[in-house]
C-alpha positions, 0 to 999 in steps of 0.5 A: 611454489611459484603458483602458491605465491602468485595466489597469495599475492592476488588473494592479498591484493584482493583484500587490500583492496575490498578493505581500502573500498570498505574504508573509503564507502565508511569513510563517505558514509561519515561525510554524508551523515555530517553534509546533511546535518542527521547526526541524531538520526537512528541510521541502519545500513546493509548491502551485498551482492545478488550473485552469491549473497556477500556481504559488502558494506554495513552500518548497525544492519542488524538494528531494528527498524520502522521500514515505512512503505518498504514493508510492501516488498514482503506482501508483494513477493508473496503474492507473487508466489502465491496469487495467480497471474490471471487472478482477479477481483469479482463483484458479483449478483447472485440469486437462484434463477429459477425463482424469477419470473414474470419481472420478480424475483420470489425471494432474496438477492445477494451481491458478493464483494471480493475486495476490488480496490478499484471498484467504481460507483459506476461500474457497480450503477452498471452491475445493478442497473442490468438487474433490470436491463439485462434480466429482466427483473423490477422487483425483489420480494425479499431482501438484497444482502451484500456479503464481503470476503474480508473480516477486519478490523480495517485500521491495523494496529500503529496506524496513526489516527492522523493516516488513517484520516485521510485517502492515503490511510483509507480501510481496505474493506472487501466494500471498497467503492471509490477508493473508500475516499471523499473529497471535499473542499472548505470555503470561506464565505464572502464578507464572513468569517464562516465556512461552507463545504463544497463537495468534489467527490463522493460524498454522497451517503456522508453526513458532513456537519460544519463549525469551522470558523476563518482565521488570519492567524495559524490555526488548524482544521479539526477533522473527524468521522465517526463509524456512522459516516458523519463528518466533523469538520471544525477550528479554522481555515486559516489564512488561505480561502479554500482548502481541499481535503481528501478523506478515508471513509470510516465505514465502506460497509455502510457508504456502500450499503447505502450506496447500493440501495439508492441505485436500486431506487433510481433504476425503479428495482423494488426491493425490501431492506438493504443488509450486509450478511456473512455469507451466501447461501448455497443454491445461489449462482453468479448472473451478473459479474463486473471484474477487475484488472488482473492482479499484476495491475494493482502489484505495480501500483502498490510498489511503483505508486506505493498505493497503501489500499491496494497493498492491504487489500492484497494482504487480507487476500492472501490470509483468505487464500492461504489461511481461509480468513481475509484479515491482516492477522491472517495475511502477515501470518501466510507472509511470513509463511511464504517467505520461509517456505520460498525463500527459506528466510528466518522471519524472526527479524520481521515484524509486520503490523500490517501489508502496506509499512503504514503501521508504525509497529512494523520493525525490520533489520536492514540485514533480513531486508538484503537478504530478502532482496538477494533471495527473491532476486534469485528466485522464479518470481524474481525478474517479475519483482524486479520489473514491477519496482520503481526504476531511478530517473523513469518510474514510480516513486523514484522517477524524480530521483538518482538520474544521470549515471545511475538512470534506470540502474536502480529499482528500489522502494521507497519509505516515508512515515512521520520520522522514517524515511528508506529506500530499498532495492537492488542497484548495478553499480559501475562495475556492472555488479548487481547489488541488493541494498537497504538504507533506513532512517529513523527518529528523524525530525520533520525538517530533516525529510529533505536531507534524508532523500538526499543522503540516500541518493548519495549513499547510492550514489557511493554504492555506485562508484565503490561496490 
């Protein structure tokens, strides 16, 4: 008798207490809410334990909501199942060797793209300027053909047309060169009110047509390119005497494309028409290969970085590995197949666009994202997950962020869309429990980024003293 009331004094005490906790972590949570003037944001909360998956503290977790770049998790986790640790990106000559001879290749050459996300306009001058050092070939009688691995369309669906314009929001073509970006800086000219451009970086191969006029006033700078790579920069420069611009590249395929055919030009390789195929036929062999880092590299840039390339990039390769098709309808499709299958999630309240969060149609409830965090935390992937994140006060996106007590003992995700803002990862609170949490803001206004960040930092911070 005496076992049964000490038992059901601690299991009381124990409830007291979970229940004073959860009401002193709502109770800061309304404070943090008022402090930071985010009333009329939309706000979802949800955090639980890694060990056994209980539920801790919760706000509207099962509401919808734009996850922003901590959608990269699911694409990440994924590849981590599936893409090879020594995986990596090939660019690669083909042709039959026994066509060659004296100097000339009797026929057509074709160079594959995987997809490289880092490929360089100098490693591909390398790559083609051993057709002639390292083969021994000046001349092509036939064609060269250039064929990619992925199929598009590249701009997902709920990207904005303002992302899409610039470096962060550049296509993740299988002819990725450079980044598929331009960098370009418009000038005022003395004692005028014209502009001129000066080019910075890759800008070769870019029609670049200029009607932008000075202005002391606030005006803006229309930019747009259209799918022949022809730029149109007009409206003003306004106040400042220059300004720099770092652009997506409209069409990689033809930036390359035209790329290809001038180094062809400049190493004296004669040559017939440059044109972008579907596939290559069979009886052609690898010569020349350039490679990439292995895959681990752009994983840790994608979620540390939150490079959005190279996180659709990893995406369209997963549709190819696991559904034969390089697109983003393939790639969100063998995600959500992953997940199911490794982690034995109910996708149903996932909802993806897209690989890397740009898509504003990409929708998550804070309560799948815990448990996705819980599920992989515990999986064979889960420490390496857990590595490749941002770490609090050290690393990545997050590096500037929730130092001092919590210094290295959160590693999360972070999120930022014109009126989103989250964080998402795992965090040791005070008494050394593991925590998986997800923090989500929607509906915000521009001036309310600031105090977002801030908000999150101190929810963590509560997280910290009271779970």
């Amino acid at each position: 008798m005496k076992r049964k009331t000490k038992f059901f004094t601690a299991f009381s005490i124990l409830l007291i207490s979970i229940s004073t906790t959860q009401a002193s972590t709502r109770s800061e949570v309304q404070y943090l809410v008022k402090k930071y003037n985010l009333s009329d944001a939309k706000i979802a909360i949800a955090t639980q334990t890694t060990n056994n998956g209980d539920q801790l503290y919760a706000y509207a977790q099962n509401r919808l909501m734009t996850p922003a770049s901590t959608n990269k998790v699911f694409t990440i986790v994924a590849a981590l199942f599936t893409i090879p640790s020594n995986f990596r990106f090939t660019t690669s000559i083909m042709y039959p060797s026994n066509r060659v001879k004296d100097h000339t290749l009797y026929g057509d050459m074709y160079i594959k793209f995987t997809g490289d996300p880092a490929l360089t306009g100098s490693q591909l001058a390398t790559l083609i300027k051993k057709i002639k050092t390292e083969k021994d070939i000046s001349k092509i009688t036939g064609d060269v053909y250039l064929v990619g691995v992925f199929s598009g369309p590249y701009i997902p669906n709920g990207w904005s047309k303002e992302d899409s314009t610039f470096c962060f929001g550049a296509p993740a073509s299988s002819f990725t060169l450079n980044r598929n970006c331009t960098v370009i800086k418009l000038v005022k000219n003395t004692n005028s009110l014209t502009t001129r451009i000066v080019e910075l970086s890759n800008a070769s191969n870019i029609t670049i047509k200029n009607t932008a006029k000075y202005t002391s006033a606030s005006s803006a700078t229309t930019i747009e390119m259209n799918n022949d790579n022809v730029l149109y920069i007009g409206g003003y420069l306004s106040r400042a005497a220059e300004k720099m611009f770092k652009l997506a590249i409209k069409n990689p395929a033809l930036k390359t494309l035209d790329t290809v055919n001038d180094f062809l030009n400049s190493d004296g390789i004669k040559h017939g028409n440059v044109i972008i195929a579907g596939s290559v036929p069979t009886g052609y062999t690898e010569q020349i290969t350039t490679r990439s880092q292995t895959i681990g590299h752009f994983i840790d840039q994608a979620l540390k970085h939150s490079n959005n390339l190279y996180a659709e990039t990893i995406l369209n390769t997963l549709g190819l590995k696991e559904k034969g098709i390089g697109s983003t309808k393939a790639g969100t499709e063998a995600v959500q197949s992953i997940l199911y299958s490794k982690l034995g999630l109910d996708t149903s309240a996932l909802t993806m666009y897209d690989g890397s969060g740009l898509s504003h149609l990409d929708k998550v409830t804070p309560e799948f994202m815990v448990n996705f965090l819980t599920k992989a935390y515990n999986s064979q992937i889960g420490k390496e997950f857990y590595n490749y994140l941002s770490a609090s006060g050290i690393s990545g996106t997050i590096s500037y962020r929730m130092g001092g007590k919590l210094l290295g003992r959160v590693h999360a995700k972070t999120g930022t869309l014109s009126g989103v803002s989250t964080l998402s990862g795992y965090l040791l609170t005070a008494k050394n429990h593991r925590i998986s949490f997800s923090i989500m803001l929607n509906d915000l206004k521009p001036s309310d980024r600031y105090n977002a960040r801030r908000f999150q930092d101190k929810l963590v911070d509560v997280f910290y003293r009271n779970l």
